[in-house]
ROTIMAR-933974 format. One record per residue (C-alpha): residue in three letters; y negated, z negated, x. Coordinates in steps of 0.001 Angstrom, whole numbers, padded with zeros to 6 digits, always signed. Layout:
BEGIN
ALAYZX...
END
This chain:
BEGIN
UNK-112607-062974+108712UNK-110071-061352+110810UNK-109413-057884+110683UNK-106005-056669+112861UNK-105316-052986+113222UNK-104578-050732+115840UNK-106517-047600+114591UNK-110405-048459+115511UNK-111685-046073+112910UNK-109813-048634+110393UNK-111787-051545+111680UNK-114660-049260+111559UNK-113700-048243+107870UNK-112952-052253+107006UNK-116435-053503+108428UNK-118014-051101+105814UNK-116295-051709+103441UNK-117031-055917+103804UNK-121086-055473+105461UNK-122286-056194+101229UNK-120002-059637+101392UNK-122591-060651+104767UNK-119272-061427+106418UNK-118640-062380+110376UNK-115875-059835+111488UNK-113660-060155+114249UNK-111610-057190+114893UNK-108426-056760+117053UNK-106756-053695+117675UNK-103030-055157+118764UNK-101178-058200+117387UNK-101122-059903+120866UNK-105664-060024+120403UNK-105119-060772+117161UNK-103351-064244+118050UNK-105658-064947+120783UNK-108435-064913+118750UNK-106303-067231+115736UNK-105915-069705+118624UNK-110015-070235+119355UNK-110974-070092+115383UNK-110247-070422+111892UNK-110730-067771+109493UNK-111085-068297+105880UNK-108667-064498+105392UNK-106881-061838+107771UNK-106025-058750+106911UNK-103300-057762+109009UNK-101511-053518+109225UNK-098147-053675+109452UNK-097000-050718+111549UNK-098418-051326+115040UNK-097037-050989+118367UNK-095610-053480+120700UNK-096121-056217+118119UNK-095789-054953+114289UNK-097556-057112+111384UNK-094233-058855+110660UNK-094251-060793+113698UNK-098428-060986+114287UNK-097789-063338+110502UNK-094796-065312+112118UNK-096538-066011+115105UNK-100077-066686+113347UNK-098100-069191+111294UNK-097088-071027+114874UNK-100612-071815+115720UNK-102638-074931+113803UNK-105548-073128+113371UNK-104028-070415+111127UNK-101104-072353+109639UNK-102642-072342+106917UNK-104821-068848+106512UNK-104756-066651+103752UNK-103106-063275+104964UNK-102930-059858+103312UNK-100902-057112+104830UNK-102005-053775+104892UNK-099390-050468+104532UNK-099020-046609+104178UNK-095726-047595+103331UNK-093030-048699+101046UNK-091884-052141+101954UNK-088079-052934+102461UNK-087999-055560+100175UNK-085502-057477+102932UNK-089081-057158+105120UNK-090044-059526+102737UNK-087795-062228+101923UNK-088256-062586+106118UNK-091538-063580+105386UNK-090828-066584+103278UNK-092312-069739+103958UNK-095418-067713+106137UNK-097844-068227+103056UNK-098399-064813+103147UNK-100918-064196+100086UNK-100742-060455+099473UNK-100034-056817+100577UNK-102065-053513+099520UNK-101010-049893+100153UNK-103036-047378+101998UNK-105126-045219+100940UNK-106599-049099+100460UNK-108399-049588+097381UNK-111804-050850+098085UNK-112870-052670+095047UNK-109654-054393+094665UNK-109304-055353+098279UNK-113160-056536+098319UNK-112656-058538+095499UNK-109254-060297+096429UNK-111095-061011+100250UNK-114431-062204+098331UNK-112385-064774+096893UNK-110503-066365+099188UNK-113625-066324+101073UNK-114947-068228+098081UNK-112385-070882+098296UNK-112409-071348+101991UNK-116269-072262+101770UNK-115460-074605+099106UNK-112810-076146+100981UNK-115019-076193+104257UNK-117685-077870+102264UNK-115253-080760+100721UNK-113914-081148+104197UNK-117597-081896+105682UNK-118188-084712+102242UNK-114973-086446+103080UNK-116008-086302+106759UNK-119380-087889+106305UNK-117770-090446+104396UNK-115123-091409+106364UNK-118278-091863+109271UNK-120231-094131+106777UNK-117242-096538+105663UNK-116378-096437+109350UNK-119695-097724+109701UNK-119832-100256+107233UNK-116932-102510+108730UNK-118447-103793+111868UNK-121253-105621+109648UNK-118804-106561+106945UNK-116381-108039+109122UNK-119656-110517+110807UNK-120724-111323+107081UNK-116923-112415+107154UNK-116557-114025+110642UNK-120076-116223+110341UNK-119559-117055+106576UNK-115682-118708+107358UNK-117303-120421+110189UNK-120423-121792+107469UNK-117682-122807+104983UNK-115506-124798+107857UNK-118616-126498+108911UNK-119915-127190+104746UNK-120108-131205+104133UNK-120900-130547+100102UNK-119291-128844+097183UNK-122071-126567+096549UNK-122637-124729+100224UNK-118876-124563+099986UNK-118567-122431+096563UNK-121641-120330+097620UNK-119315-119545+101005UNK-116136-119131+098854UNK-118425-116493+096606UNK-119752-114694+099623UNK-115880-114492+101348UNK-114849-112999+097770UNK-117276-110470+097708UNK-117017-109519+101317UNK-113429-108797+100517UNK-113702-106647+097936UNK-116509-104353+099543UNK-113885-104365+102274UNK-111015-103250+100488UNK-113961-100520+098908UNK-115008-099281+102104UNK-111104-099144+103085UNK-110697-097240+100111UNK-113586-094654+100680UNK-111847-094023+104438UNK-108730-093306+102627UNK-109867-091012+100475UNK-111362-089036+102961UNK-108364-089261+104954UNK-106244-087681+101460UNK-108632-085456+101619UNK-107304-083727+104841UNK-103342-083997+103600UNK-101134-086859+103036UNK-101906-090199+104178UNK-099460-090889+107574UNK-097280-093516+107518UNK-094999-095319+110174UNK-091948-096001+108744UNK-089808-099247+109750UNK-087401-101743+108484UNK-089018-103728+105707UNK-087947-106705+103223UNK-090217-105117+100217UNK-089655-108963+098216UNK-091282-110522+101399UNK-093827-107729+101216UNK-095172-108316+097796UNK-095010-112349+098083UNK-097090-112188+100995UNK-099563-109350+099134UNK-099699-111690+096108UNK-100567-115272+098101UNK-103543-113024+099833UNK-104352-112392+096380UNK-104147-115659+095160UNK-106875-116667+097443UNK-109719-114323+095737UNK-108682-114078+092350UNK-107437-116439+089761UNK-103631-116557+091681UNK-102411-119703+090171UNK-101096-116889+087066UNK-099685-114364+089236UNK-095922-114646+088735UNK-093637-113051+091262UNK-089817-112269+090299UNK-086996-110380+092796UNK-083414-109493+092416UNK-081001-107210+094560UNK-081274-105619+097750UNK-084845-105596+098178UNK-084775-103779+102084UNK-085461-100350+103136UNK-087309-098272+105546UNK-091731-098194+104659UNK-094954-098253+106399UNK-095466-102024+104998UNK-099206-102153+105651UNK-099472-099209+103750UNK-097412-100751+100647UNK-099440-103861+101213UNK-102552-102356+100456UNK-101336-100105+097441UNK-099614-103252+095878UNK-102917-105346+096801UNK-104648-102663+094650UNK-102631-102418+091869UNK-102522-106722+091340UNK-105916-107111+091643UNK-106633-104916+088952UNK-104322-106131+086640UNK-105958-109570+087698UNK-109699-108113+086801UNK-109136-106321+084046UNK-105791-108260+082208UNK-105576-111358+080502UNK-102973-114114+080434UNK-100750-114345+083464UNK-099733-111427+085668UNK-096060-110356+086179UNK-094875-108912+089350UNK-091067-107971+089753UNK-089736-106781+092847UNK-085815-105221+091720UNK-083039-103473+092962UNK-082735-099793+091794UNK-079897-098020+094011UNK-081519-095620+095998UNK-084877-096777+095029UNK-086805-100108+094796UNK-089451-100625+092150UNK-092202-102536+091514UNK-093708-103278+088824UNK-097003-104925+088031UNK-097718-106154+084222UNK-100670-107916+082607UNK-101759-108289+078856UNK-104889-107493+077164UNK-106967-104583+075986UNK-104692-101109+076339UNK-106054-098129+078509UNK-107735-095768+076358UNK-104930-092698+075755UNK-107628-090702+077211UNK-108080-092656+080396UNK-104320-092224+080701UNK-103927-088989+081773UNK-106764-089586+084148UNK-105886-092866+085579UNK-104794-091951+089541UNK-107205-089189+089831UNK-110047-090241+092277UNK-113238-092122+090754UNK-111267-092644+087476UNK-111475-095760+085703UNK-109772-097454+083218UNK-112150-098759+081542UNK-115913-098299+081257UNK-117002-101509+082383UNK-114656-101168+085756UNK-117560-102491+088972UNK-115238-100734+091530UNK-115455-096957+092920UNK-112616-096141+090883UNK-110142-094789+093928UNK-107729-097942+093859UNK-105277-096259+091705UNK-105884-092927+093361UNK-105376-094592+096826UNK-102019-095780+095045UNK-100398-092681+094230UNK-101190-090895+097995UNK-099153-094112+099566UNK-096355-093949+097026UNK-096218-090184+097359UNK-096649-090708+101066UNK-093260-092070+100921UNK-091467-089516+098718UNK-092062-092224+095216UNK-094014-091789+092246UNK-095917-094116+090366UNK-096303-094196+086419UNK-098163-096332+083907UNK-097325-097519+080166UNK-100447-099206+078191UNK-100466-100476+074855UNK-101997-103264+072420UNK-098360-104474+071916UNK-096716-104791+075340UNK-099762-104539+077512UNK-100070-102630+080580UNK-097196-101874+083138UNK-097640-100151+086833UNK-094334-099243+087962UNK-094022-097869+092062UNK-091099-096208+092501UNK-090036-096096+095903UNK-086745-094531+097930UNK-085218-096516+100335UNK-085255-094180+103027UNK-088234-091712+102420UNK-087567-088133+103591
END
């Protein structure tokens, strides 16, 4: 924690009041130490005094904000005095979290600090999960991608029917632990804000033709039915689409029945696409659920369950949304919604 203040005895008062909470301190006594140490560490919360010379607490938050390591802090100011409410409105879009008059008090302030300590740890600890995971699907593609490699070269060199459908399994499976161990990277990567995405021209019809004869290799493609009309260009990361298009026909390939529609169509501003299969409806209760990570649709689903969640971070990545409509009449319907030009 970060405690800025020109007056030591109010460090002195402040590391008192926070020794039960077993906290690290660091204390600065001017604005100008209190950025210098914000540019070496994080801190989970700073409590920052407004009236201070030289530098005053307005500008130590403004210029806190600056740095990457305490963009995102929690901040609470610290006054004897009234605010000028114009004071604040100059502090919009710093995050700032809270202010608490002088005489401070200490239960209160403990408990706001205590929390957002709380929630830092929590966030810290997520952070190092999605880290460790990102290293072990990292990992995992160097020996997936030989498994790949030596089994194409088996099923080139195959004389009978049989070694060739045992390769043909082992190439299917191969690809869907790869597009599992993709998946587990890019949730970590979600994890840490949105997924990045490098924008360029794209034709999204040749986008999701291409995506769909990939699929047609794995899964049953000869009743994957493609349809386009309109303008179909504008400006997306297309491996990115690829991959959250790839997701959303192979599961309506698993998991539907009877032939799988894909239309591609012209919406103004936007494109959509949608992807529709029959069969059994999502459960209303799986609904709500559906895009959140290692969610299901059903309870028999063999994947991790991140497809769809992988889904709405590249849609959302470029400023869309993506809904779903499921019923025992008109089947189930994943619609992308995408803006031409993403902001």
């Amino acid at each position: 924690m970060l405690a800025v203040d020109d007056r030591p005895a109010n460090l002195l008062a402040l590391e008192a009041l926070f020794e039960p909470l077993k906290l690290e301190l660091f204390k600065a006594t001017s604005g100008r130490e209190a950025i210098r140490l914000a540019s070496e560490r994080r801190f989970a919360v700073a409590l920052v005094d407004v009236v201070m010379p030289e530098m005053d607490g307005f500008e130590t938050v403004r210029q806190l904000r600056e740095l990457p390591l305490s963009k995102l802090t929690p901040i609470i100011l610290l006054t004897a005095f009234e605010f000028d409410p114009r004071q604040i409105e100059a502090l919009q879009g710093t995050a700032l979290v809270d202010y608490i008059g002088k005489p401070l008090p200490a239960g209160l302030l403990r408990g706001k600090v205590e929390a957002l300590v709380s929630l830092y740890r929590f966030r810290e600890a997520l952070a190092a999960k999605d880290r460790d995971i990102a290293m072990l699907a990292h990992d995992l593609q160097t020996p997936l991608a030989s498994i790949s490699a030596g089994t194409d070269i088996l099923l080139r060199g195959a004389a009978d029917e049989r070694t060739q459908n045992v390769a043909k399994r082992v190439i299917q499976t191969v690809f869907r632990m790869s597009n599992m161990v993709s998946d587990l990277t890019d949730y970590a990567r979600v994890g840490q804000g949105p997924i990045p995405v490098k924008l360029r021209p794209v034709d999204l019809g040749a986008n999701v033709a291409q995506v769909v004869d990939e699929c047609r290799q794995v899964e049953r493609g000869d009743c994957i039915r493609v349809e386009t009309s309109g303008d179909l260009n504008g400006q997306w990361d297309p491996d990115r689409l690829s991959q959250a298009i790839t997701n959303v026909v192979m599961n309506a390939l698993r998991y539907g029945e009877g032939d799988v529609r894909v239309r591609v169509r012209d919406a103004g501003a936007m494109v959509n696409v949608s992807v529709h299969n029959a069969g059994p409806p999502i459960p209303a209760a799986r609904l709500a659920t559906i895009f959140e990570a290692f969610q299901r649709a059903t309870e028999t689903g063999k994947g991790l369950g991140l497809g769809l969640f992988i889904v709405r971070a590249v849609v959302e990545a470029h400023g869309g949304v993506v809904d779903v409509s499921s019923s025992a009449d008109a089947g189930t319907t994943l619609v992308l919604r995408l803006p031409r030009r993403p902001r």
